[in-house]
C-alpha positions as CSV (number, residue, x, y, z in Angstrom):
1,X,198.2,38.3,118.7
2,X,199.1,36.9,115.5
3,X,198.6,40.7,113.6
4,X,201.2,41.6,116.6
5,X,203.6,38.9,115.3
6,X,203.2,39.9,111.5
7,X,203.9,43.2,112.6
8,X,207.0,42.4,114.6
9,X,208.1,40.5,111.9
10,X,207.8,43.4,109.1
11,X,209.6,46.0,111.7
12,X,212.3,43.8,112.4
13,X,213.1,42.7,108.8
14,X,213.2,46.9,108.2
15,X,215.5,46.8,111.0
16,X,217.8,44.6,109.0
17,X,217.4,46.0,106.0
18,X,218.7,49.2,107.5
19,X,222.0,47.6,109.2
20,X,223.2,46.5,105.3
21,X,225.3,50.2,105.3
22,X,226.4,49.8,108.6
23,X,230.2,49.2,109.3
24,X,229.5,45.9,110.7
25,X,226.6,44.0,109.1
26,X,226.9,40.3,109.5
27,X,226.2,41.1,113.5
28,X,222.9,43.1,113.3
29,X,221.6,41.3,110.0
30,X,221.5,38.1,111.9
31,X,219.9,39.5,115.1
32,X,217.4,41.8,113.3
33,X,216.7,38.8,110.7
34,X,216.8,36.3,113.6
35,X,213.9,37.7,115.3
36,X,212.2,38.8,112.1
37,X,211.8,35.1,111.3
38,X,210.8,34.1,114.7
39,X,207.6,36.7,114.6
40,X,207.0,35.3,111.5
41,X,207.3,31.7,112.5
42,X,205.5,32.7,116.0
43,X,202.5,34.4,113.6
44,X,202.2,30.8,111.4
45,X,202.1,28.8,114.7
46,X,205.6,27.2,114.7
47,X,208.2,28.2,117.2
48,X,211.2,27.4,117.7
49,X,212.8,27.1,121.2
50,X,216.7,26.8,120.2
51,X,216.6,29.6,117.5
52,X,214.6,31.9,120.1
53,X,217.2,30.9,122.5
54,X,220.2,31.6,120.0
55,X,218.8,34.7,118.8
56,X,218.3,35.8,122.3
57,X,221.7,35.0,123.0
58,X,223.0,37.1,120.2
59,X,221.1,40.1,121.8
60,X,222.2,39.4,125.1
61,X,225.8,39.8,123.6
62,X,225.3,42.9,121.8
63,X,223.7,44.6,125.1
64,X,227.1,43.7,126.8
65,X,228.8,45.1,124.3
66,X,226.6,48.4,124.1
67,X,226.4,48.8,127.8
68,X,229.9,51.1,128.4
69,X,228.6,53.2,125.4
70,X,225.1,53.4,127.3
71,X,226.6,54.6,130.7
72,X,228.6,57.5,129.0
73,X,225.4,58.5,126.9
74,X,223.8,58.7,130.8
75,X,226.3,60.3,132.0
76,X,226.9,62.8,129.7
77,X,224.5,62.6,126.5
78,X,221.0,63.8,126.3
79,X,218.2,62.8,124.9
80,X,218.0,64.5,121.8
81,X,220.8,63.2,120.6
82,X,219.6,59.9,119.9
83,X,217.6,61.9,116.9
84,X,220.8,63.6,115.9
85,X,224.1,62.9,113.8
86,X,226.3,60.9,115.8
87,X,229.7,62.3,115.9
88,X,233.3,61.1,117.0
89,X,233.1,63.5,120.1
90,X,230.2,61.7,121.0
91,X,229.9,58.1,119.9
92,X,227.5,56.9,122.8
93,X,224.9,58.3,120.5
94,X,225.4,55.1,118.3
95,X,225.4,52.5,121.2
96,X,222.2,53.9,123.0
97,X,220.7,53.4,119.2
98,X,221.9,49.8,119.1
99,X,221.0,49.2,122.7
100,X,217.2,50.6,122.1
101,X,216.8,48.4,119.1
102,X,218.6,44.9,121.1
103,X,216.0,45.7,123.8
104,X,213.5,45.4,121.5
105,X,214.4,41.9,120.4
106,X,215.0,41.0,123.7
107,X,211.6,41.9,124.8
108,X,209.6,40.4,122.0
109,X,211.8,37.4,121.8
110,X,211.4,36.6,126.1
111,X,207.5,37.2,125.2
112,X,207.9,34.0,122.7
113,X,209.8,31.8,125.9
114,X,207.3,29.2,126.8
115,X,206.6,29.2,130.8
């Protein structure tokens, strides 16, 4: 388990590295960062319930946020445009992206919750 959390960590620091060109930074930086340090701190056997719970929030937010641009992509996108350019006639493409990636988070941050 503690390859899994190096590995998480790793992926999700490339995730951030990745959102530096994007329009709006701060936002994904700190998600993607967020969990990168918590699957690192998970990995070295310290864990943090408030930051899990913070960063969780933060990507509970952003799913909100995503979830009108996810609806049109179902309604009217197909899958291969995830893998294509987005483009102004179609700008679900870019919240189903950011949507995948918060789901992500959320999954491997709910793993961390303690029962």
């Amino acid at each position: 388990m503690r390859l899994l959390n190096y590995i998480f960590a790793a992926m999700f620091l490339v995730m951030a590295g990745l959102q530096f060109n994007d329009p709006d930074p701060v936002y994904w930086v700190a998600v993607y960062g967020g969990a990168a340090l918590l699957a690192l701190s998970k990995a070295l056997g310290r864990y943090s319930e408030f930051w899990t719970a913070v960063t969780i929030g933060g990507a509970l937010a952003g799913l909100i946020y995503a979830l009108p641009g996810v609806l049109n992509f179902v309604d009217f996108g197909s899958f291969k445009e995830l893998f294509g350019d987005m483009t102004a006639s179609k700008p679900y493409v870019e919240s189903t992206r950011e949507f995948g990636g918060l789901m992500i988070v959320l999954i491997v941050l709910a793993s961390y919750v303690r029962r």
